[in-house]
C-alpha positions as CSV (number, residue, x, y, z in Angstrom):
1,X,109.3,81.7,99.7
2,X,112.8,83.1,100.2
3,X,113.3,85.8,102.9
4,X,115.4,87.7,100.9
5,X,112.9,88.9,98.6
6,X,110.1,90.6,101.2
7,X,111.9,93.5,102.2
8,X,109.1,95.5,102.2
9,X,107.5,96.5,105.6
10,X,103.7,97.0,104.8
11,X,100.6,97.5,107.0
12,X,97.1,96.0,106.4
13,X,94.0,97.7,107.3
14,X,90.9,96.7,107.8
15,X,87.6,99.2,107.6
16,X,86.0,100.0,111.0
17,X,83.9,102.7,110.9
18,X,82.7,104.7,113.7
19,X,80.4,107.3,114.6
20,X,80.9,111.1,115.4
21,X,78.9,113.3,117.4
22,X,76.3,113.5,115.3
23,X,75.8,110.1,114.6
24,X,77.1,110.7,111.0
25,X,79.4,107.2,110.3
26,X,83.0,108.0,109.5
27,X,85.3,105.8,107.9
28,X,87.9,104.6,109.8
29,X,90.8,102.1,109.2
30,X,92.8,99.9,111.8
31,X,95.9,98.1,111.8
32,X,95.3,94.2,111.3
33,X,98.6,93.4,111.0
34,X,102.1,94.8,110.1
35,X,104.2,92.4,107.7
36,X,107.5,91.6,105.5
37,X,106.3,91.8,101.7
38,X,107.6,92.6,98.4
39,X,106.1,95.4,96.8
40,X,106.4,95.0,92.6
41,X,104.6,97.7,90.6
42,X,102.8,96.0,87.3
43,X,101.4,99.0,85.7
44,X,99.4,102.0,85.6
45,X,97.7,104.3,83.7
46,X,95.3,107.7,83.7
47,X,91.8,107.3,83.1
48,X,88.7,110.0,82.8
49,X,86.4,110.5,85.2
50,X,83.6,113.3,84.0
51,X,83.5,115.6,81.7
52,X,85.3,118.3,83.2
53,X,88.5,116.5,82.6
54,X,89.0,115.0,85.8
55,X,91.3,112.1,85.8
56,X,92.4,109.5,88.0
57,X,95.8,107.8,88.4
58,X,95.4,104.0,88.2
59,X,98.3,101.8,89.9
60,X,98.0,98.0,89.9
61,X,100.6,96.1,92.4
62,X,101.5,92.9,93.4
63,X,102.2,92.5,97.0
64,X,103.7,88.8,97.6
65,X,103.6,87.6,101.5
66,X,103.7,84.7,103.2
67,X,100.6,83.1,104.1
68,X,98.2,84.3,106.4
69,X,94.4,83.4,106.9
70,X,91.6,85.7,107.7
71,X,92.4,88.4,104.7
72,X,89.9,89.5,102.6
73,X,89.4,92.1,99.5
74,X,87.6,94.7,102.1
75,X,91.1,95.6,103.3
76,X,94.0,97.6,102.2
77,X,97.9,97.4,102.2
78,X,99.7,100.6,103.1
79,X,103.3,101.2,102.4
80,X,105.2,104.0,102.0
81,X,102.9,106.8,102.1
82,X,100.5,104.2,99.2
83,X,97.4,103.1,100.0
84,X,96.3,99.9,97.6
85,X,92.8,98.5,97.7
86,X,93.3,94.9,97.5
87,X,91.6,93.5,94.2
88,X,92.4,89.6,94.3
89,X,93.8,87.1,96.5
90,X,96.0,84.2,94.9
91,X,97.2,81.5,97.4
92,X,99.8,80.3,95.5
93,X,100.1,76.2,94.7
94,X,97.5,76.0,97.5
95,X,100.0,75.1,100.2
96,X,99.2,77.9,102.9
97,X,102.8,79.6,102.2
98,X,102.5,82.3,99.9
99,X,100.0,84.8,98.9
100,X,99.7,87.1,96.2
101,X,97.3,90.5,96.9
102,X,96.4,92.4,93.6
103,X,96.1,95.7,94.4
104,X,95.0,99.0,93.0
105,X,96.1,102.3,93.9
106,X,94.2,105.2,93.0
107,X,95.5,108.6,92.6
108,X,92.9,111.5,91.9
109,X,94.4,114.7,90.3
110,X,94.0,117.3,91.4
């Protein structure tokens, strides 16, 4: 994987919920890691929710990185004020180098 290419600084989250006052659970997010990727849009597209017309904005991504172990679809990339749910991992030609996270980002209108 040339350096050249990841010139995006993104953050990856993993869920850790905790517990308020109340003892009502809360979702919470942490930092897992902070890496170089590159960030390439692949589509996106509006899709209905109900029937009151509510939509939702639907984003898919590609965020190419280089290989690390322990990532799973239960986290989340963040970059640049985005937040993508990570769909699919692809470890590309199975050589521990690269990995490929298909993300969605989803947008509700408002």
């Amino acid at each position: 994987m040339r350096a050249g290419k990841l010139r995006h600084r993104v953050v990856i989250q993993q869920n850790t919920p905790t517990r308020d006052t109340d003892g009502a659970e809360l979702e919470s997010w942490s930092t897992v890691a902070t890496v170089w990727a590159a960030v390439i849009p692949l589509s996106g597209r509006e899709q209905f929710i109900n029937a009151e017309d509510q939509t939702v904005a639907l984003s898919s991504t590609r965020i190419e990185m280089r290989y690390r172990s322990g990532l799973t679809t239960r986290m989340r990339v963040t970059w640049s004020g985005h937040t993508y749910d990570i769909q699919r991992i692809v470890e590309v030609n199975t050589r521990q180098r690269e990995l490929h996270l298909l993300c969605e980002e989803v947008n509700a209108d408002e």
